[in-house]
Every structure is written in C-alpha cells, then in structure tokens.
C-alpha positions as CSV (number, residue, x, y, z in Angstrom):
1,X,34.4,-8.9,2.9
2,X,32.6,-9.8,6.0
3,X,32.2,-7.3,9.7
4,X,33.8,-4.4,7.8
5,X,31.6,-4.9,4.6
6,X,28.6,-5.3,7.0
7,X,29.9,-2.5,9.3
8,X,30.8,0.2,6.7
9,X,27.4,-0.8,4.5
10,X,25.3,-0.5,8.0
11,X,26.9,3.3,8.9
12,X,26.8,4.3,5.6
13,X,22.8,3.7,5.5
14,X,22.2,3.8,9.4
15,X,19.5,6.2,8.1
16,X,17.5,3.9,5.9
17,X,18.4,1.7,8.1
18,X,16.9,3.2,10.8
19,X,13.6,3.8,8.6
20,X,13.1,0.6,7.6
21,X,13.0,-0.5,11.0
22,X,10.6,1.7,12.0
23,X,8.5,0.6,9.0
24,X,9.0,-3.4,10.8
25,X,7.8,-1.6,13.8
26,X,4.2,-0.2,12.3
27,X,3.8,-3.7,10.6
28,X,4.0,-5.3,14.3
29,X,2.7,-2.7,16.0
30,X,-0.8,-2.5,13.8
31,X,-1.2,-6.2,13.6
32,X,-0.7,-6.3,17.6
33,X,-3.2,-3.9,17.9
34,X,-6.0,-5.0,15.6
35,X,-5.1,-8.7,17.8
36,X,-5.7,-6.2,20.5
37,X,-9.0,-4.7,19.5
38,X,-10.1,-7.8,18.1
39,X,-9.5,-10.3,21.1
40,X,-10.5,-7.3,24.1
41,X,-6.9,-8.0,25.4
42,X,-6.6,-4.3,26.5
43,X,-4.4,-5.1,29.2
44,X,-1.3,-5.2,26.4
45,X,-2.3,-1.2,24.7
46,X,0.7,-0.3,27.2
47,X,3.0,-3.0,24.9
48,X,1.3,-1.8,21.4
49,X,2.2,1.9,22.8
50,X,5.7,1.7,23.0
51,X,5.8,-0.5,19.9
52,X,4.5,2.0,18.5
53,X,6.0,5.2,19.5
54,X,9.2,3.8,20.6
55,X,9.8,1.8,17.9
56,X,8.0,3.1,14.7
57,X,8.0,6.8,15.4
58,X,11.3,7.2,17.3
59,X,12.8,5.3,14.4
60,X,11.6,6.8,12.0
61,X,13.0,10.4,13.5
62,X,16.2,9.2,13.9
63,X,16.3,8.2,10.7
64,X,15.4,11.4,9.3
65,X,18.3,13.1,11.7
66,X,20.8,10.7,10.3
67,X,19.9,11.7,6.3
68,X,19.1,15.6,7.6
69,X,22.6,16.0,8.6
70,X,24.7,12.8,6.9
71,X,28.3,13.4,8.6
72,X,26.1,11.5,11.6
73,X,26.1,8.5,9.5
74,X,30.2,8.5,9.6
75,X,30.7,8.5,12.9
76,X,31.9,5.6,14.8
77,X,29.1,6.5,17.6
78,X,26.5,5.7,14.9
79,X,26.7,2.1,14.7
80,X,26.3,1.7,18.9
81,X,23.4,4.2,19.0
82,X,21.2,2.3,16.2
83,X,21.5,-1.3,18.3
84,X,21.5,0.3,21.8
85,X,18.8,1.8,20.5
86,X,16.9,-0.8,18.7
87,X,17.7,-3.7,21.2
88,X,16.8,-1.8,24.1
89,X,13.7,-1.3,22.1
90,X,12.8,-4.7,21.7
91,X,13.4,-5.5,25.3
92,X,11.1,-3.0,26.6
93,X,8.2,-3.8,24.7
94,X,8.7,-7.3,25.4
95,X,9.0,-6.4,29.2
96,X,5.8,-4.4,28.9
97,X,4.2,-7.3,26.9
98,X,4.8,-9.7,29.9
99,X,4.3,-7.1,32.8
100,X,0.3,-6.6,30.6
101,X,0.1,-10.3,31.6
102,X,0.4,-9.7,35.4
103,X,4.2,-11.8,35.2
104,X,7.0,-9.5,36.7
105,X,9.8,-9.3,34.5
106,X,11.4,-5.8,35.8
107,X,15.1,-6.9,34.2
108,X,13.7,-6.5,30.8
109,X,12.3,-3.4,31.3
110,X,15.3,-2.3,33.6
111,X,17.9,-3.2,31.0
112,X,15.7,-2.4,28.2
113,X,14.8,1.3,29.3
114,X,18.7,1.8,30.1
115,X,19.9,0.9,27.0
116,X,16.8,3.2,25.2
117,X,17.9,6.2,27.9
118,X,21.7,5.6,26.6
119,X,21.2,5.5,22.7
120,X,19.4,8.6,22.8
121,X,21.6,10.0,24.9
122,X,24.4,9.3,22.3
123,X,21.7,10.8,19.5
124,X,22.2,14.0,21.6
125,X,25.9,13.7,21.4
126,X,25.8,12.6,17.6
127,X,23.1,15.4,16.9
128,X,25.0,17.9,18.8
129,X,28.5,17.5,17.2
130,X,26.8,17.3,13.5
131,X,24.1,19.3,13.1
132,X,26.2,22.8,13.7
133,X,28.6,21.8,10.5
C-alpha cells in the first residue's frame, strides 16, 4: 500500500494537487506580506513576490493545465515536474528571504532557480505531448 499508493494517488490528482499548494502559497504569501506592511520590513517584497507569483499563481496554472488536458496527470514526467517544481520553489523564496536580509546565500537561489527553470521546462514537454490529443 505504501510509495505506489502514494505515487499513483499523487499523479492521479497532481492537478488538485497542484492547486492546493498554490492555495498554501497565498495563505503564506498574504500573511508575509501584511508582516510586511505592518512591520516596514520592505526589504523582503522581493521574497513575498515570488511567494506569490511563483508559488501561488504558477501553481495554480499548472494545476489548471494538468485537469485542462488530464492524460498529463498519467505521465511518469508528472510526478518529477510537481516537486522540481515545488521544491525549487521553496528554495528560491527562501534564498530571496535571506539575500532581503543582506546575508548571501547564492546556492539557494542557484539550486532553487534551476530546479524552477527545469520543471517548467518538463511542463513544456508534458504540455506539448498532451495538449495536441
């Protein structure tokens, strides 16, 4: 019952999935940016961006994409481009968090970006091979 429960469960709703994790994202994103507003810590808006865009909007999209054209959902590439994805997200954001607070932390945002530039490269490919049938 375990991985391949987990695994087929995951693919099968990789588009809710991908929904409700952009709906996690707004939660964080607004609260970090009323703590924003409300504490003048301005130099983090470039953090509560990509929180934001990144990972409530983007999600959200690909989540859409996945239900729009569900043969996406069954292919083994989906799985990898949700946590590529979705990790690289959370890496970013925390790189830009700490890069707001003048400390240098380029591998996060190096390793984060790459892994964001490589899951939505592999939304191309999925998008690509689905969306004609």
């Amino acid at each position: 019952m375990g991985a391949s429960f987990v695994r087929g469960a995951a693919v099968t709703n990789i588009g809710r999935t991908y929904i409700v994790l952009g709906l996690i994202w707004l939660i964080v994103g607004t609260i970090f940016g009323a703590w924003l507003g409300a504490s003048n810590h301005l130099q983090y808006a470039n953090a509560h961006a990509h929180t934001n865009l990144l990972g409530f909007v983007t999600s959200v999209l690909f989540g859409f994409m996945y239900l729009t054209y569900p043969t996406m959902q069954k292919s083994k590439l989906a799985l990898p481009q949700l946590l590529l994805f979705e990790v690289g997200t959370v890496l970013l954001v925390i790189g830009k968090y700490y890069v707001g607070d003048a400390i240098d932390i380029p591998p996060l945002l190096i390793g984060g970006s790459l892994l964001i530039i490589i899951g939505v490269i592999l939304m191309l490919v999925l998008f690509w091979k689905h969306s004609a049938a």
